[in-house]
N, C-alpha and C positions, 0 to 999 in steps of 0.2 A: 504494500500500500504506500500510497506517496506520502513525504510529509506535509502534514497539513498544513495552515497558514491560515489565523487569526484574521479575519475582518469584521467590520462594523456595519452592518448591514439597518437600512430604515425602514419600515413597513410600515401598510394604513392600519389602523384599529382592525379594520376587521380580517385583517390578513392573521395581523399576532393573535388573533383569535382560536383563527382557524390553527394556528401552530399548534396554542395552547392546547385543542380540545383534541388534538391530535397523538401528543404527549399524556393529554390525561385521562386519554379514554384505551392509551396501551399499540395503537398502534406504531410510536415510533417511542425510542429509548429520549431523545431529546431533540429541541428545536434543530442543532444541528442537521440532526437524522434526516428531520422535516424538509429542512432546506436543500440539504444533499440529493434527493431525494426529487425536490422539484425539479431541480438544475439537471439531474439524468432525463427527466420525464422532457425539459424542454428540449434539450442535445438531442433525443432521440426524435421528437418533433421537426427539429429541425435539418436531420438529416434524412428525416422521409420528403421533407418538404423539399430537399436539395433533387432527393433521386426523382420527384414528382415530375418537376422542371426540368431535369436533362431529358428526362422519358419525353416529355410533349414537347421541348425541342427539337430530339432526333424523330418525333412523328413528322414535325412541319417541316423539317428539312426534307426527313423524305418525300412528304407532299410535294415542296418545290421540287423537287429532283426529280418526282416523275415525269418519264417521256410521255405515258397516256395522255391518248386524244379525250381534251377537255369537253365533259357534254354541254349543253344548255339545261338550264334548270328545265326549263317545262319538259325538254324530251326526259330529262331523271324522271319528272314526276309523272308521267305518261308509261314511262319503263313501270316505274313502282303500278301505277294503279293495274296497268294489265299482268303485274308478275300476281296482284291481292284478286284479281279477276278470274286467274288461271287457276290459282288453290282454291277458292272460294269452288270453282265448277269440280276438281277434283275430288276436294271433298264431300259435295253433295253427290258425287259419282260411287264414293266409298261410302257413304252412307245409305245409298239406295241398295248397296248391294249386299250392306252386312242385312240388310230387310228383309231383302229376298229369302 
């Protein structure tokens, strides 16, 4: 374990609060615990937040990077309504038949 190192730390009323009932209700040995404790919970916040951001960076890059031919919106939504048109017939074609 590292050596530790003394700071003066300020918090609202209701933060020391929260320490306090934290310490008194057994779930940590003492404020520092508490605080320890916070500072991992935000590090690790903050390093999913870090991996979030490269993720949806390297999507958009890939977005720009692709060679595919760009559609227009209405043929997309023209694609989509005849792909819900196609399953819609399907399935009433599997349902007629589990009838039978």
């Amino acid at each position: 374990m590292e050596a530790a190192e003394k700071l003066s730390v300020t918090v609202t009323p209701a933060m020391a609060r929260t320490i306090r009932e934290r310490v008194e209700d057994g779930s940590f040995g003492s404020a520092s615990e508490v605080i320890r404790a916070a500072l991992h919970a935000f590090q690790c916040e903050e390093e999913e937040h870090a991996e979030r951001m490269a993720s949806i960076r390297a999507r958009v890059k890939a977005s720009i990077e692709d060679t595919r031919p760009a559609i227009p919106l209405n043929e997309a939504i023209d694609r989509v309504k005849d792909r819900i048109s196609q399953l819609a017939r399907d399935n009433d074609k599997s349902a007629s038949r589990r009838r039978s």
